[in-house]
N, C-alpha and C positions, 0 to 999 in steps of 0.2 A: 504493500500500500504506500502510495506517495501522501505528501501533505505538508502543508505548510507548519512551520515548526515555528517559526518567528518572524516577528514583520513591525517593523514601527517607520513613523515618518521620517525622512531626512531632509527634505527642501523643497521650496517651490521655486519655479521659474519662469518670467514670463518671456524669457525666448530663451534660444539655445547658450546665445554667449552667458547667459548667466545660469547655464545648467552645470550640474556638479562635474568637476574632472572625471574620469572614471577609464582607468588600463590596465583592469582586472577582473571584473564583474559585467556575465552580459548582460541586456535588458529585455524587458518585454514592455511593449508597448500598446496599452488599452484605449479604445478605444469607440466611439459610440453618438447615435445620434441621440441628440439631447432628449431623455428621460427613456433612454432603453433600460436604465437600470447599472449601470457603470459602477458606482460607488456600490452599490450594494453588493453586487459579484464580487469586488474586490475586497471586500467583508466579508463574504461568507467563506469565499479562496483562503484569505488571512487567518479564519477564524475567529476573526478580531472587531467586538461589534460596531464599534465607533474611528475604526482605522483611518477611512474615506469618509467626509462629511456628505451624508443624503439630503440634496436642499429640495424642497419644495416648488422652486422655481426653476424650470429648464434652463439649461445655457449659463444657471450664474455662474459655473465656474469657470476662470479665464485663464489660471496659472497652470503651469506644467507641475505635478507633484510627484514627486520620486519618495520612496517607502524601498527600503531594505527589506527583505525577505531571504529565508533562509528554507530549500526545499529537504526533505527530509524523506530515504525509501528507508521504512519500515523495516524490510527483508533486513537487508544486512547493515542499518544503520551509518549509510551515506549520507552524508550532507550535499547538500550545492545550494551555494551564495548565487542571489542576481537580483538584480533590482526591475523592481515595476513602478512602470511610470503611468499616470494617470494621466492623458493629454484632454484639454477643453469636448466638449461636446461640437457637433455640429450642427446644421438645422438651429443654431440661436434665436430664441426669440426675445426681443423688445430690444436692440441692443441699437443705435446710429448705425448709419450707413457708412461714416468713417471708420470709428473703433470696430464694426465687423470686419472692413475691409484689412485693418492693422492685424487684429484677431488670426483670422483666414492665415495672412502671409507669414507670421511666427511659427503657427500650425506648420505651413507648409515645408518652410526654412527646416523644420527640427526634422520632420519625418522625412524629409529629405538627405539632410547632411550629419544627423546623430550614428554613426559608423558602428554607436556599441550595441541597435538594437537590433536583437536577434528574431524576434518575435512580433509580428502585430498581430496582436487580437483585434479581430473587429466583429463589434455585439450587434445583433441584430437582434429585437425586438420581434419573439417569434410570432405574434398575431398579426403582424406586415410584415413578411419576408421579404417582398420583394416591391419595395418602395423604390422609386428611380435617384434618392438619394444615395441610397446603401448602394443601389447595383453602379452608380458613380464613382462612388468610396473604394467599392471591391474591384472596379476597371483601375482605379489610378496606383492603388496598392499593389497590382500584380506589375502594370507599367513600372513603375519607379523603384520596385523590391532591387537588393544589390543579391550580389553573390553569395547565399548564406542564412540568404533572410526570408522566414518565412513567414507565412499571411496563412492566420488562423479564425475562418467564421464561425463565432457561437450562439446560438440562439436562445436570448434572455426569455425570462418569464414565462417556461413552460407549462408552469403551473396554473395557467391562465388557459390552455387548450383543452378542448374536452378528445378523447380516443380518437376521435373520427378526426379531427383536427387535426392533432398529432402525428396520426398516419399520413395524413397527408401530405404534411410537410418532409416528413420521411420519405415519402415517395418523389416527390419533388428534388429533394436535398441527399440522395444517398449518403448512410454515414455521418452525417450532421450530429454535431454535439450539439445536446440541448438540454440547457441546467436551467434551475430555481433556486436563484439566492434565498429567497424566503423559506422553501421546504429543503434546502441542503439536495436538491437531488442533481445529479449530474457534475457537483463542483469535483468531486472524487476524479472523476474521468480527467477533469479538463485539466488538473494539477498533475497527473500524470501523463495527458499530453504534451505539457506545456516541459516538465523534466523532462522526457525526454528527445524532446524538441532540441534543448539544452546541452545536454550531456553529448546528445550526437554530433552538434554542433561541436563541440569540443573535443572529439577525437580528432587529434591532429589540425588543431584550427588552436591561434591563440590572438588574444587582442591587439 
């Protein structure tokens, strides 16, 4: 069994110059249109209830927040260090049409030129799978991904689906991981996709 062993916050940033040094630990990078449920995934992964602040208003978050995390397999009692970064929401609402535009191009800059992320999660909200924002998000991620990097779609809020739903989207999505931060189901899975996402990266790869 994989799981997160430990995880607290270490900094926010509102672009990449001012994100923390980092030439040892890789990252994952989360991601999500505003009120898939983000911060809450990232609590229940943690197991940590108040890790990532859940705000009631979409979009309000605007900094890059990075959380130390520590992956732990059960079996034989491995550890692996990496950091998760919680990047802004997309889809903002109420925000100027300047500060969006600012917003957008920090966004863009980091997921762009941050070299230490090994991972993008991108959450999808499974009662709209296929909103033309996400299928955007999922076109530009596969475009811009570097050598290394890979693009991981999970589908939030499954606990929100009735069977017939469910199947569907399975049938739609073969394979598709689909967790509920609220009932803990599916987080199991995606921490152990996520190590070893990781780990494999790290066979003969270093920072």
């Amino acid at each position: 069994m994989i799981e997160v062993v430990e995880a607290h916050f270490e900094t926010s940033a509102a672009n990449i110059s001012q994100s923390p040094e980092n030439d040892t630990v890789n990252e994952v990078a989360f991601m999500a249109r505003s009120n898939a449920g983000k911060s809450s995934l990232l609590n229940a992964l943690c197991n940590h209830k108040n890790l990532a602040k859940v705000s009631a208003t979409p979009g309000k978050t605007r900094l890059i927040n990075y959380f130390d995390a520590t992956f732990m397999d059960r079996e034989n009692r491995e550890k692996y260090p990496a950091k998760l970064v919680d990047l802004p929401g997309f889809g903002y609402a109420k925000v100027s049409k300047s500060l969006k535009s600012d917003w957008e191009k920090n966004l863009t800059d980091f997921i762009t030129q941050r070299e230490q992320i090994r991972v993008f999660v991108h959450l999808v909200d499974a009662r709209h799978p296929d909103l033309p924002i996400d299928r955007s998000v999922a076109e530009y991620l596969e475009q811009i991904r570097r050598p290394g990097q890979t693009v991981l779609r999970v589908f939030t809020k499954g606990d929100k689906l009735n069977q017939k739903e469910l199947g569907a989207l399975l049938r739609d999505y073969p394979g598709a991981l689909v967790v509920s931060s609220s009932k803990k189901r599916g987080i199991s899975k995606l921490a152990t996709r996520l190590y070893d996402l990781l780990t494999e990266y790290d066979d003969g790869h270093t920072l």
